[in-house]
N, C-alpha and C positions, 0 to 999 in steps of 0.2 A: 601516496595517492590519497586525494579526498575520499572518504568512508559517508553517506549520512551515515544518523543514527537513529535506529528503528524501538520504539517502547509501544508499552501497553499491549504486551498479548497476555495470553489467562490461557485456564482451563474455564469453560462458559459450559453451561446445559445448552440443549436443543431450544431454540424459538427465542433464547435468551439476545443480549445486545454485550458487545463492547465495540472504545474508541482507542484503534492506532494514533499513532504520529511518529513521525518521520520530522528531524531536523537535520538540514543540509545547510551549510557554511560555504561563502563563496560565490562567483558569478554565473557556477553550474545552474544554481539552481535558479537564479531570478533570470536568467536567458531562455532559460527553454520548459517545455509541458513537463507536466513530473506524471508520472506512472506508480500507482501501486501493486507490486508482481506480487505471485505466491508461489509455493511446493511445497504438493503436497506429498507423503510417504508414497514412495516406487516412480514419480509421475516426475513431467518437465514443468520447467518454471511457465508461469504463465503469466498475461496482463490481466489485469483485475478491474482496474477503473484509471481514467487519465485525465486529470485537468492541465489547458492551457495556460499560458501568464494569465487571458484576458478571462476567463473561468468557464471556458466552453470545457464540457463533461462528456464522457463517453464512458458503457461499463461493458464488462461482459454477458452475454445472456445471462449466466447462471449467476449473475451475482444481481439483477437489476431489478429495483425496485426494493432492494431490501437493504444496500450498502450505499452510502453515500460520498464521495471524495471533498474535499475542501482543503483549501491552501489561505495564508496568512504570509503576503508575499515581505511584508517588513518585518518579519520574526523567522522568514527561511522556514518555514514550518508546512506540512501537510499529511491532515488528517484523513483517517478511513475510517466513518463508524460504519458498522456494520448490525443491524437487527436481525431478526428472526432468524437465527445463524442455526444450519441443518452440518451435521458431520459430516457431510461434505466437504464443510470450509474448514476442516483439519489441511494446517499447515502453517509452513513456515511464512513469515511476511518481508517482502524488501521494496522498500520504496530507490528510482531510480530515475532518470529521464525517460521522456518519449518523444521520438523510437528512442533506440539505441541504438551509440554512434562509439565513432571514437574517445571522444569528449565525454561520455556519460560519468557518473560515477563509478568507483572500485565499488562491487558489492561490499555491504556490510554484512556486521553478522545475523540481522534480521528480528524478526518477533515472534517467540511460537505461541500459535494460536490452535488450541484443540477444542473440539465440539463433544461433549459428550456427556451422559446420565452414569 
């Protein structure tokens, strides 16, 4: 099964910034919206932020205004920076389609991302 593959998590301080990326190989990913999920410790996976082919955006309350989605659709690629990051956004990261169907990717193994002093 197709895998992307998920880089760039860290350990960050509070209010600090980093940028994921996600590269997915394939007609998965230039056909449909891509989704960046997360899990966090104890908690279910959740959608984070979702760009379309044509680059319409959608984020989660808790994450808007602070995190931004982008795709680079001739390099398969799509980024999450993420700013003023609160321990909250402790967790794992995996980029995937949206929704999710049949057809989506195999989860990968993801990017952990931890917030903390």
């Amino acid at each position: 099964q197709v895998q992307p593959v998920e880089s760039g998590g860290d350990l960050v301080q509070p209010v600090g910034s980093l940028r994921l990326s996600c590269t997915a190989s394939g007609s998965i990913f230039s056909l449909n919206a891509m989704g960046w999920y997360r899990q966090g410790p104890g908690k279910p996976r959740e959608l984070v932020a979702r760009i379309t082919n044509g680059g319409s955006l959608s984020y989660a309350d808790s994450v808007k205004g602070r995190f931004t989605i982008s795709r680079v659709n001739a390099k398969n690629v799509v980024y999450l920076q993420m700013n003023s990051m609160k321990p909250e956004d402790t967790a794992v990261y995996y980029c995937n389609t949206y929704p999710l169907y049949s057809g989506s990717f195999a989860w990968g193994q993801g990017t952990q991302v931890t917030v903390s002093s």
